[in-house]
C-alpha positions in Angstrom: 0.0 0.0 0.0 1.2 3.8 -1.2 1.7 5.7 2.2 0.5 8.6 0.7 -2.4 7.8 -0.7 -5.3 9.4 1.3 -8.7 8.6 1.2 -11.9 11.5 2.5 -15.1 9.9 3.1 -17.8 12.6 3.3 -20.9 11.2 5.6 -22.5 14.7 6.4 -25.7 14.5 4.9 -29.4 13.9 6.3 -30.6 11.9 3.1 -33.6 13.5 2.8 -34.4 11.7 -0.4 -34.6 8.5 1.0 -37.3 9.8 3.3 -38.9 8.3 5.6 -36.2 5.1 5.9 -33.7 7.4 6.3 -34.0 10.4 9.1 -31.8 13.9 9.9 -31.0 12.0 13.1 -29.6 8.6 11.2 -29.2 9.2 7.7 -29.2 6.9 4.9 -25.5 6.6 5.0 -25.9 4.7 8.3 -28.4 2.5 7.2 -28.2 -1.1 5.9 -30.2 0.0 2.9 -29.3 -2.8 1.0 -29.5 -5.8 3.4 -26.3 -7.1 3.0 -25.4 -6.3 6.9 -23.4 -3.6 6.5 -24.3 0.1 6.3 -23.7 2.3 3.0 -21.2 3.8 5.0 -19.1 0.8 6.1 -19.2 -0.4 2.4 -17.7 2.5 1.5 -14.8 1.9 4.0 -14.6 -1.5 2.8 -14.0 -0.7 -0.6 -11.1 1.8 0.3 -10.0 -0.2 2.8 -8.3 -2.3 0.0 -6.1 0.3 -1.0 -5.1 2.2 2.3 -5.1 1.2 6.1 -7.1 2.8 8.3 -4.9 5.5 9.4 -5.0 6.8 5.7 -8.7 7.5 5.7 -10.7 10.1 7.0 -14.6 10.3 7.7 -15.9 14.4 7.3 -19.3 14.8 8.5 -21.7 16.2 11.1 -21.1 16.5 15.3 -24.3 15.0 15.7 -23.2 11.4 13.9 -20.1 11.6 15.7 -21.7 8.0 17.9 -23.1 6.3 14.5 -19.2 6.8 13.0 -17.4 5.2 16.0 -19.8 2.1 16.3 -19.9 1.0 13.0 -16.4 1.9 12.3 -14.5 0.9 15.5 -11.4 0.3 14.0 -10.8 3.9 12.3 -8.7 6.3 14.7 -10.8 8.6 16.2 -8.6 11.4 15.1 -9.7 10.8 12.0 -12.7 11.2 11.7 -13.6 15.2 11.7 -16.5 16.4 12.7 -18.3 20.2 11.3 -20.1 22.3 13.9 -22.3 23.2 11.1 -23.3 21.4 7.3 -21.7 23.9 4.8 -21.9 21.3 1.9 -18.8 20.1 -0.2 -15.8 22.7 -0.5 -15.3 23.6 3.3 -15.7 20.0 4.0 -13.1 18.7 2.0 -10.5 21.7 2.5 -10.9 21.1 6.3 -9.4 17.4 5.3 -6.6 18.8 3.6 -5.1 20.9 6.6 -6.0 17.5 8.7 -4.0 15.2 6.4 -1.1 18.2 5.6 -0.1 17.0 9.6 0.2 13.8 8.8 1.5 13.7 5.5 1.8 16.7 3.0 2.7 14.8 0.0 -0.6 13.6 0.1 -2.3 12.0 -3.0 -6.3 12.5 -2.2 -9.7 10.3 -3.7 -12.9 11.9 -2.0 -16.2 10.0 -2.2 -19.8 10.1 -1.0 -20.6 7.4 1.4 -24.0 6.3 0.3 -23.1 5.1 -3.1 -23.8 1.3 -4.7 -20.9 0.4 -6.3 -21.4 -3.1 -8.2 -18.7 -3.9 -10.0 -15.8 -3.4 -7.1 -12.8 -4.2 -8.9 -13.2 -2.1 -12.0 -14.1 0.9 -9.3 -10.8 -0.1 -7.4 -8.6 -0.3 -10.8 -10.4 3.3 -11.9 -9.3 4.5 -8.1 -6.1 3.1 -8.6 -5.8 4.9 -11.9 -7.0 8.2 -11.1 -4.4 8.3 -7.8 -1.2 7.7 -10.0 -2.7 10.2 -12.4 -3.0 12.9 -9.8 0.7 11.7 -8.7 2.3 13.1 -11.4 -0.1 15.9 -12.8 -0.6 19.2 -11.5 -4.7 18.8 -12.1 -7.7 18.2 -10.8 -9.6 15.4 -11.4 -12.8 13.5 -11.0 -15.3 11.1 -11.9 -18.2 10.3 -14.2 -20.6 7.7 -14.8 -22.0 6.7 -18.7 -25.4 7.4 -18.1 -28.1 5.1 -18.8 -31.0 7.3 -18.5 -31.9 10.9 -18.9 -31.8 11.8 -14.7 -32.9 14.7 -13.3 -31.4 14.2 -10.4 -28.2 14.0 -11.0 -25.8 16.5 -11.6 -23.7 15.9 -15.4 -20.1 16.5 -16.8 -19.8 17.4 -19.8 -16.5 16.6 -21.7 -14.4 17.9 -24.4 -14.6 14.5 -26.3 -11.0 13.7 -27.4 -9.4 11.3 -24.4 -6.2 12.8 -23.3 -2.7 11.9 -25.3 -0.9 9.0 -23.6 -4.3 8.4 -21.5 -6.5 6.8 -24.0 -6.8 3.5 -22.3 -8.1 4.9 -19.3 -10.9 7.2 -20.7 -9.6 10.1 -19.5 -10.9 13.6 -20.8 -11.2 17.1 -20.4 -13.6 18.7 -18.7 -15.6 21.8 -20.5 -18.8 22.3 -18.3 -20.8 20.9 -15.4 -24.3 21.5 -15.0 -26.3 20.9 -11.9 -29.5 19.1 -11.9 -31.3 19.4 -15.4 -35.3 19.6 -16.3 -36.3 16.6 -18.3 -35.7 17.9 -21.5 -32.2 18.8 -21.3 -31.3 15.6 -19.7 -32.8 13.8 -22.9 -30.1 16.5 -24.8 -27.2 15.3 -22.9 -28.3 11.8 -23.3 -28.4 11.7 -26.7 -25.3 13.9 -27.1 -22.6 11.3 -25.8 -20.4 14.0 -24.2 -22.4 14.1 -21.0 -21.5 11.8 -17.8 -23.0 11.6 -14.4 -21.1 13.6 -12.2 -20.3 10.5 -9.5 -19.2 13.3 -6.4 -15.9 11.3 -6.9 -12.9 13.8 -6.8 -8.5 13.3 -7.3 -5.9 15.5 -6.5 -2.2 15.9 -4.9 -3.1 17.6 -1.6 -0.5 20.3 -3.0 -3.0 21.0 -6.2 -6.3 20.9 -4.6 -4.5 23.5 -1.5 -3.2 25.7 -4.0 -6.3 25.9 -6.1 -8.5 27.1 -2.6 -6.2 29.8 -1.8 -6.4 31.1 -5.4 -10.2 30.6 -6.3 -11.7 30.2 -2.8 -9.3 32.1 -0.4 -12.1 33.4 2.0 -13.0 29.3 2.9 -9.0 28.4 2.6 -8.5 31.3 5.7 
């Protein structure tokens, strides 16, 4: 295992689309949703788990979940699992877990992922892990995820990408990123279906934790401080 590969696990939200299973005061990420007897949350872990010990990965979420975190993950240190006063969605989240992980290690190479998604085929998502953390390992970028869509969602956030896979990269699919859009009608999700240059925008993000701290203090300095 790379010791500086890091993995952030973001568990802060109240899953209010899963409503009324899942409740503000125990989440669907804490939840065996699937009946498999384990929580979304501790599959997550147990998918990362296989590329980085325990003291590599770090759990971001709300003060009130701090009891569901330590029972059903008993074996993570406590120190790392970091807990927000408030929920001030993604960016503060994840740039509190870069000065966190800067202590322990600041050549850092980061994958952050929701903890409520089902992940079927394990081993392609562990190669395409694999892939994206020796990408970010050498290149200065930021990078991230998308799914081929199957389906014109609405609620989903897309990617769209420039098309042309990257020189030297073409076995792994990797592209450049022109737009994202946020949660389309009905119609425009039929567009980007039909277009081919649209993917589902998986929350699923790459980086050195020297790119992804540079790029806060220069286009969100006000959080970074």
């Amino acid at each position: 295992m790379d010791k500086n590969n890091f993995c952030v696990i973001m568990a802060g939200g109240i899953g209010s689309r899963f409503w009324p299973l899942s409740k503000s005061k125990c989440p669907k990420q804490f939840l065996d949703i699937l009946g498999t007897g384990r929580t979304l949350l501790q599959q997550t872990y147990d998918r990362f788990i296989k590329l980085m010990p325990p003291e590599q990965i770090f759990i971001v979420s709300n003060l009130e979940y701090k009891e569901h975190i330590v029972k059903q993950l008993p074996e993570l240190p406590e120190e790392n699992i970091l807990l927000e006063p408030s929920r001030r969605n993604t960016a503060p989240c994840i740039d509190y877990a870069n000065f966190r992980i800067h202590r322990k290690n600041p050549e850092a190479k980061i994958v952050v992922a929701p903890s409520d998604h089902l992940i079927i085929k394990e081993e392609e998502f562990l190669r395409a892990v694999k892939q994206g953390l020796d990408f970010v390992a050498s290149k200065e970028a930021l990078l991230t995820m998308g799914i081929v869509p199957s389906r014109p969602e609405t609620g989903y956030g897309y990617i769209q990408s420039l098309g042309e896979e990257l020189k030297g990269y073409e076995s792994t699919g990797l592209r450049k990123v022109k737009t994202f859009t946020e949660k389309p009608n009905l119609e425009l999700a039929k567009v980007f279906l039909s277009s081919g240059d649209f993917y589902w925008n998986a929350g699923i993000f790459f980086w050195s934790l020297n790119t992804i701290m540079n790029s806060f203090e220069k286009h969100l300095p006000e959080i970074h401080n």
